[in-house]
N, C-alpha and C positions, 0 to 999 in steps of 0.2 A: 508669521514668518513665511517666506515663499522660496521653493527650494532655487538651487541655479539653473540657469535652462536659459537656453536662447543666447541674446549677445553678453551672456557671460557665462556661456559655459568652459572656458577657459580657464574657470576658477577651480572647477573639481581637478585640470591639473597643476595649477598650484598648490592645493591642498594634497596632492599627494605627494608632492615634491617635501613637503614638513610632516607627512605622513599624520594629518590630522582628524583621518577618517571621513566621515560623513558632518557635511559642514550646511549651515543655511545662512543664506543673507539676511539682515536686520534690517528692514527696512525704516526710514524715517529717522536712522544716526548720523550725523553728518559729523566726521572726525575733527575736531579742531585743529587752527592753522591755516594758514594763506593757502588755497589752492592752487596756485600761483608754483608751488615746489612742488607737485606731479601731476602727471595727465590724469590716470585715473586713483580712485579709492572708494574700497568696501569696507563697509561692517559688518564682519558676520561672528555668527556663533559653531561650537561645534557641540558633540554630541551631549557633554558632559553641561551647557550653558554659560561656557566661557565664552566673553568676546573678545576679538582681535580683528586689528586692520589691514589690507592686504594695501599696498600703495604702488603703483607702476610709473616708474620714470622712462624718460627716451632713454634708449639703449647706450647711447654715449655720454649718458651720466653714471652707467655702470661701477668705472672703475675710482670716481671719487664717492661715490655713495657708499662701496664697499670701506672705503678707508672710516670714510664717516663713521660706519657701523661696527669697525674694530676700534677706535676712540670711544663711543659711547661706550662698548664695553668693556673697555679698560677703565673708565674712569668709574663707569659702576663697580668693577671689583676693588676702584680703590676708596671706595665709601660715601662717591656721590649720588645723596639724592635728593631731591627725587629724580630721577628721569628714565625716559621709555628707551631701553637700547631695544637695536633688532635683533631679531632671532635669528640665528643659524639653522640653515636645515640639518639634520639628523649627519649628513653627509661633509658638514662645517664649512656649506656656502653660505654668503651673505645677501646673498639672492640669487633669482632665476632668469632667464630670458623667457617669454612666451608672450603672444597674443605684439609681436612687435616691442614690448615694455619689458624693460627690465624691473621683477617686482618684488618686495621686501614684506618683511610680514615683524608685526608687533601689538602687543594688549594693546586694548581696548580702553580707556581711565576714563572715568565719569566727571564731567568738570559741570558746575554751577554757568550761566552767564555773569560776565563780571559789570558790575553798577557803574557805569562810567562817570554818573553826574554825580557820584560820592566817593569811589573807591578809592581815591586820594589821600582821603580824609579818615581812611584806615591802619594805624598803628601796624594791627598786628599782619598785615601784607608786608609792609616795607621787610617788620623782623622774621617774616618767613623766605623772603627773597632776601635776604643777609645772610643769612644762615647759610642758604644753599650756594650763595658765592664762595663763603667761608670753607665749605666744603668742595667747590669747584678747584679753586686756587692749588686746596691742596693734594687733591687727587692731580690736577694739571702738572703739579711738579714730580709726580710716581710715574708720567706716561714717558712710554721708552720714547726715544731720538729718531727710531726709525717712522713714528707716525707725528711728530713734532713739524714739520714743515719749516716754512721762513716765518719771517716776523713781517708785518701788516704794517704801516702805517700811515696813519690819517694825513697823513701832508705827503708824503707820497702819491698816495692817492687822488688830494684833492688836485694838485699839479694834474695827474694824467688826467681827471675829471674835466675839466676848466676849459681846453681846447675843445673836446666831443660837445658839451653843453653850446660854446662859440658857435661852433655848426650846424646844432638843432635848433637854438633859440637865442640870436643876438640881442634880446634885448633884457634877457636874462643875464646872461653874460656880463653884461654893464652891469647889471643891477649887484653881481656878487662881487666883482673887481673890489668895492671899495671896502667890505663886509672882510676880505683876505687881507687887505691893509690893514684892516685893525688887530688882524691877529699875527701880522711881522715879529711880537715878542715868543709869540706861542710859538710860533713856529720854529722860531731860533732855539728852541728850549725844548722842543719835543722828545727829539733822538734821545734826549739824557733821563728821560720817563723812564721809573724801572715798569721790566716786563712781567704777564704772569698770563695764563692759561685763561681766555674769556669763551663764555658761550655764541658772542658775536650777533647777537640778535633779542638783543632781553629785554621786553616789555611784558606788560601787563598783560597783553591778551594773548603771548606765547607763556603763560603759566597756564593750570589747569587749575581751580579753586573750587573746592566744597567749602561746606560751611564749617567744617574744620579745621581747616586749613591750604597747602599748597599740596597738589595730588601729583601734579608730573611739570616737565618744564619743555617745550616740543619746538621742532625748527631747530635742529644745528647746522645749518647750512656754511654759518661763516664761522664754525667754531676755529680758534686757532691763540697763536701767538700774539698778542697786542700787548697795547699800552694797559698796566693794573687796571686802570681806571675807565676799559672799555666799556664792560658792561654798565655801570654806576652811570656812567653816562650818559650811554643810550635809555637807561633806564627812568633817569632825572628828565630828560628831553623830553619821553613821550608824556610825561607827568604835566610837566609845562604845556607842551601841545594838548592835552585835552583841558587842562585850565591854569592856566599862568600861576596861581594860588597855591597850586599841588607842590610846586616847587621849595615852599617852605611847610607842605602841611605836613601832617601826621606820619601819613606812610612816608615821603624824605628823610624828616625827622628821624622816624625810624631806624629804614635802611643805613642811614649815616651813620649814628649812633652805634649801632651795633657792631659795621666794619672799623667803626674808631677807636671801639672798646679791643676789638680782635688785631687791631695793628695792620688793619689790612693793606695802607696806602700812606706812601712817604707823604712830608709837608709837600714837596714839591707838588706832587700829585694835587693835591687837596688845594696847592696854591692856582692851580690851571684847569681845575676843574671845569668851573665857567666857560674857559675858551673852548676847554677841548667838548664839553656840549657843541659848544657855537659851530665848530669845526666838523660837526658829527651829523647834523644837519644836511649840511650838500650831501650826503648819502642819499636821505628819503626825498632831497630838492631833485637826487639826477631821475628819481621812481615817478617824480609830477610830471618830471619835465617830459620822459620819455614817452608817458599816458598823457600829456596832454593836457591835463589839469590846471589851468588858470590860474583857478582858485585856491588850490593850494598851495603853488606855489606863493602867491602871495601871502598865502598867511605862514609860509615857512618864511620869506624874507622880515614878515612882523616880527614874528618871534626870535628870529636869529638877531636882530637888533634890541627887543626888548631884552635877550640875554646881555650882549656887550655893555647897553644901555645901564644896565642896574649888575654889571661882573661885580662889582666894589660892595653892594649891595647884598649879595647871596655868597661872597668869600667870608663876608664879615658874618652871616649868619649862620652858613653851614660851621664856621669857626669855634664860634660860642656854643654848637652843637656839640663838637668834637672834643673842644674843651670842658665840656660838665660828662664828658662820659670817660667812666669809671672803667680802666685795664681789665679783662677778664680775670687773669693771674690779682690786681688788688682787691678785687670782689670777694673773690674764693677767700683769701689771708684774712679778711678783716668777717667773712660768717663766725 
């Protein structure tokens, strides 16, 4: 370890702002998470060999980062976990201004790298990210009205999307027009999605995974009000994006299963699933488009068609899923 000094010695006063004593940087920890959601981040330790992460946003992220940081810790006292809420200084800020950056501070959790050319093909991931939805949902329905916000949604969105894309990339633009005709049913049928409290960002490499299991869940950037079926979604998406297969393997399987047993999601939901992947897509399409990515783009227009391509195909399989799993409440009765 190497104490602070130099272009960070603005840490010894954050650390007195949480009144953490005498603290050292870890060198060689890089926090998991897109770095992409703050300018800077450390890992350090303090005296006792705890670690925790100091993370500095632009100062005009201040006042949704705070709200962020009263969500997470409402939703932790109301039983979800895993995940990293931020700390409060002693003083019950949710962070500080200094060094330009507005900065936040939270443990430190040890995660595994996750197998990407297998981890699909993992059971017990799907049923550890089930669980924690299962416990999202219903901490999300205990969070008061005043950190509730509006409701989200995806055809909302993709509307305002669709003109800025026209502008950055017309021939893009062409390419999604016909992708938006195929989902005219979806769309018409969206609004009547019931609602429930999503993480807004749930993939695979925003979990934290030892070889026990799920350690923390990080990035709530877009948490909020959607469609039930937000995260499942985004979650199924990125499955298929790293291998089309993953979409019916194991961890699927899984995840489904378990929120089918738990009731988590009307037929309707489950009947629109498909689309609303398809439709969830232009998200990470507007992330190529604006970096300039070719190639991904291209292979998100593959995939958004191998979905529509084979909807009939994965309704009729995730179905047969949902139907051989057994109510939590008939498990219990028939031990």
């Amino acid at each position: 370890m190497s104490d602070m000094s130099g272009h960070d010695s603005c840490l010894s006063e954050l650390s007195a702002h949480w009144r953490l004593g005498l603290v050292q940087v870890v060198p060689g920890l890089v926090p998991a998470g897109s770095p992409d959601r703050s300018v800077r981040r450390l890992v350090f330790a303090d005296a006792d060999g705890g670690r925790f992460v100091f993370e500095g946003v632009r100062s005009g992220r201040a006042s949704f980062r705070s709200r962020q940081a009263q969500i997470l810790q409402a939703l932790a006292e109301a039983g979800v976990a895993p995940l990293i809420p931020w700390i409060a200084t002693p003083d019950g800020e949710w962070g500080v201004f200094a060094d330009g950056l507005f900065w936040q501070l939270r443990h430190w959790l040890d995660s595994a790298e996750l197998p990407r050319e297998e981890y699909g093909r993992h059971a017990w991931r799907g049923t550890a990210l089930a669980d924690f939805l299962i416990r999202l949902r219903h901490g999300g329905e205990l969070l008061p009205a005043s950190l509730r916000g509006s409701v989200f949604s995806i055809v909302g969105y993709i509307d305002m999307l669709l003109p800025m894309i026209a502008a950055r990339h017309a021939a893009l633009h062409t390419d999604l027009l016909p992708i938006w005709a195929q989902l005219a049913d979806f769309r018409a049928a969206h609004d009547q999605l019931p609602l429930a409290w999503n993480h807004g960002d749930l993939h695979p490499l925003n979990a934290l995974w030892t070889q026990e299991g799920l350690n923390g869940v990080i990035d709530w950037e877009f948490t909020g009000l959607k469609a039930e079926c937000y995260d499942l979604a985004n979650l199924l998406g990125c499955l298929g994006m790293d291998n089309p297969e993953f979409l019916t393997g194991a961890m699927a399987e899984a995840v489904c299963m378990r929120l089918a047993r738990a009731g988590q999601l009307s037929a309707e939901t489950w009947h629109w699933l498909p689309e609303y992947i398809a439709a969830q897509r232009f998200g990470w399409m507007r992330e190529w488009c604006w970096r300039q990515r070719l190639d991904m783009m291209c292979q998100e227009l593959d995939f958004i068609w191998l979905l529509l391509d084979n909807r009939d195909f994965l309704r009729q399989r995730w179905s047969a899923w949902r139907a051989s799993a057994r109510p939590f409440e008939e498990e219990v009765t028939k031990r």
